[in-house]
C-alpha atoms as one frame of an Amber mdcrd trajectory, in Angstrom:
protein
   3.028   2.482  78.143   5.150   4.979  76.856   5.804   6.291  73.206   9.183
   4.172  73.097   7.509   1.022  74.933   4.566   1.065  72.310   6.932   1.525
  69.176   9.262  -1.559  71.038   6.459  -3.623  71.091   5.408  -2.923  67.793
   8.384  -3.745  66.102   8.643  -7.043  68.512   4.846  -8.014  66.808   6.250
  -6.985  63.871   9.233  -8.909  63.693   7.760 -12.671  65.643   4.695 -12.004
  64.002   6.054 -13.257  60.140   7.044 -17.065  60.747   6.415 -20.074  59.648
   7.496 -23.865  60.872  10.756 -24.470  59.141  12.291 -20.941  59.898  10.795
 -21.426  63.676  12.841 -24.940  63.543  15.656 -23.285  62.258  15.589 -19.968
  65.035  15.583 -22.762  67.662  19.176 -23.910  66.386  20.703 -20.687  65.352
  19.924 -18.905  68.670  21.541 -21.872  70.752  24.968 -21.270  71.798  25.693
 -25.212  71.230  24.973 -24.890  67.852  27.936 -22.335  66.961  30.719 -24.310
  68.646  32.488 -24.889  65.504  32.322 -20.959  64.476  33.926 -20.743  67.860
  36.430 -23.017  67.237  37.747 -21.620  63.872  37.687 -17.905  65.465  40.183
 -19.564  67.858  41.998 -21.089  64.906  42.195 -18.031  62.840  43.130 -16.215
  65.843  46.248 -18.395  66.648  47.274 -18.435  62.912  47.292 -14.617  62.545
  48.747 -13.692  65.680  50.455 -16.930  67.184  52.655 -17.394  70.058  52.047
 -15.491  73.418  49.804 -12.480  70.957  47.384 -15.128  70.057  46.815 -15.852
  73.718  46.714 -12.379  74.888  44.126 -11.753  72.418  41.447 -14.550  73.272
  41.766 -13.550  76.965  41.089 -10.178  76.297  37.872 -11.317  74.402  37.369
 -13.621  76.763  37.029 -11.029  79.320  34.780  -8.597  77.400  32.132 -11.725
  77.610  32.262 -11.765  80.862  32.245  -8.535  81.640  29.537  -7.237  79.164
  27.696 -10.633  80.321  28.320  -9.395  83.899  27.009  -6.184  83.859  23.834
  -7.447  81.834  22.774 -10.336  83.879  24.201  -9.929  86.933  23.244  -6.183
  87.465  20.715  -4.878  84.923  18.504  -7.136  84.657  17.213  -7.689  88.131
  17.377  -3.761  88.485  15.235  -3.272  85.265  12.834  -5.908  85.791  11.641
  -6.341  82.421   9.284  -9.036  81.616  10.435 -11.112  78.026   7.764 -10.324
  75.865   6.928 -14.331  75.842   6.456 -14.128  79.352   3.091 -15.742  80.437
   3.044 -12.587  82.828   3.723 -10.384  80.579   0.549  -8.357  78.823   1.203
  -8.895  75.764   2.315 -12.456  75.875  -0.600 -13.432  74.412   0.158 -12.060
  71.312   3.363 -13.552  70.560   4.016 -16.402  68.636   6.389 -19.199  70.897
   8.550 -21.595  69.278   7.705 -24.970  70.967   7.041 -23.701  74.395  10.651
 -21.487  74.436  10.005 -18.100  76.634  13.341 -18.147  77.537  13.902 -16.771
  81.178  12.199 -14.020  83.612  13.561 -10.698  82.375  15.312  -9.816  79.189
  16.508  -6.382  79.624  19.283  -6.032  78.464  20.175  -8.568  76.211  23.080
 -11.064  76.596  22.704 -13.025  73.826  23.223  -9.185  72.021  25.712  -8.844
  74.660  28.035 -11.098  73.790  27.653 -11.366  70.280  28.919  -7.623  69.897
  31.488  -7.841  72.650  32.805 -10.727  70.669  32.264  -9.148  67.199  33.971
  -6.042  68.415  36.788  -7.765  69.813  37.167  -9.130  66.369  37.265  -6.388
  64.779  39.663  -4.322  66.925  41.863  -6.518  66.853  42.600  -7.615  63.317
  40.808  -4.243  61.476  40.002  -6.297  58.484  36.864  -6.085  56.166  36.725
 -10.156  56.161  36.571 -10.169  59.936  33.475  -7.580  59.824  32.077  -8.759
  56.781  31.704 -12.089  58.736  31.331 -11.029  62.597  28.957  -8.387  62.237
  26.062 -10.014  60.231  26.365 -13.354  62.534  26.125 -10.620  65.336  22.750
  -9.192  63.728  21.741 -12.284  63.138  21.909 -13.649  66.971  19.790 -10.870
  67.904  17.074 -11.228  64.942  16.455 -14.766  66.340  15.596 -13.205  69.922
  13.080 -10.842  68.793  11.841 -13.293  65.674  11.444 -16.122  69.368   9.440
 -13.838  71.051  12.424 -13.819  74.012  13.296  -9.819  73.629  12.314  -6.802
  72.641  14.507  -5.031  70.145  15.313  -2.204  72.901  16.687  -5.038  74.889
  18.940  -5.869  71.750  19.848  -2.251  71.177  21.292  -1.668  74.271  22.561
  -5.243  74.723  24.640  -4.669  71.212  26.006  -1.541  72.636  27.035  -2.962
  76.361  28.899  -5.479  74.686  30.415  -2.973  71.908  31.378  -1.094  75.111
  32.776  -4.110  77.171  35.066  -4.895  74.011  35.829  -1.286  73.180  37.057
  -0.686  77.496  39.335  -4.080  77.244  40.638  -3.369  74.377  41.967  -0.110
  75.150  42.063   0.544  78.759  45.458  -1.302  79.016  47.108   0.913  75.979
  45.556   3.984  77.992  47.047   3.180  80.912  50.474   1.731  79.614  50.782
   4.809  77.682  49.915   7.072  80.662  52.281   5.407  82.882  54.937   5.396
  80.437  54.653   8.857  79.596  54.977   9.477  83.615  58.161   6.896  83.652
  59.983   9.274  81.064  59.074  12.374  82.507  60.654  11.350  85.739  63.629
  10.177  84.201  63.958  13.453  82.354  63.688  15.416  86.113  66.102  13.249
  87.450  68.705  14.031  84.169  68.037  17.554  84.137  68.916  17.857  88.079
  65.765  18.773  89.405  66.073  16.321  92.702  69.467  17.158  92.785  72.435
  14.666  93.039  71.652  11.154  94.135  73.416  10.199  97.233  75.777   7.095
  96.176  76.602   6.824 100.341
């Protein structure tokens, strides 16, 4: 084990190893997806107030998208190349040692994270679009907060959190501006074009 695979495994013991049966109730809720449908539902609601109309739709595509993508990348292609055990694995080393919420180990490898994953892709996305403290003072924490109840359930390692929150900061960072890159480089190609064609480099166009 490595210097950075002992001090991940510490801080995992450290973390699942201060519980107790109400918060371990209470983890069980907070880290199902279920359970947040009604956050979901206002972010769509806020989102069609603020920006409305065609914008509105634009925008939860494009977060939409940065989900999937960031979920993609995670559980379609890292994890089977990683091969991480979850730390609540039964063959897993140290699975012994970590305390499991009514039988919950989650499933075979947890590197990276997409419960991390999408939490920052989505919290990102938030943020880039409106750039308002409220929206960060809201998304960020819930964020954190998804990927404390991974580590405090024994399902991940914070190193599979860390680089889960930053795939999905990346996934929403790339949608969101990819398409200004690009619409800016191909306009800025348009109008130097048109100015050749005005200042007579292609010479006169043929009207026959």
């Amino acid at each position: 084990m490595t210097l950075i695979e002992t001090i991940d495994t510490q801080l995992l013991l450290l973390i699942n190893g201060f519980h107790c049966e109400f918060v371990d109730t209470l983890m069980l809720y907070l880290t199902n997806r279920w359970f947040w449908i009604p956050f979901y539902a206002l972010i769509l609601a806020y989102i069609v107030r603020e920006k409305r109309s065609v914008v509105a739709l634009w925008c939860i595509l494009s977060i939409v998208l940065a989900i999937a993508l960031a979920d993609q990348i995670g559980a379609g292609t890292l994890r089977e190349s990683v091969a991480r055990l979850r730390p609540a694995n039964l063959d897993n080393p140290i699975s012994s040692m970590v305390h499991v919420v009514n039988d919950y180990r989650a499933g075979r490898y947890g590197f990276p994270s997409c419960h991390a994953a999408n939490s920052f892709a989505l919290a990102v996305s938030m943020w880039l679009i409106f750039r308002k403290k409220a929206v960060a003072w809201v998304m960020f924490p819930w964020a954190v907060l998804q990927c404390y109840t991974r580590a405090y359930l024994g399902v991940h390692y914070p190193g599979d959190l860390i680089v889960g929150a930053i795939l999905g900061s990346s996934c929403a960072a790339f949608v969101y501006y990819a398409p200004r890159y690009i619409g800016r480089m191909l306009m800025n190609r348009v109008e130097f074009f048109d100015l050749l064609v005005r200042k007579g480099v292609f010479g006169k166009l043929s009207t026959n």
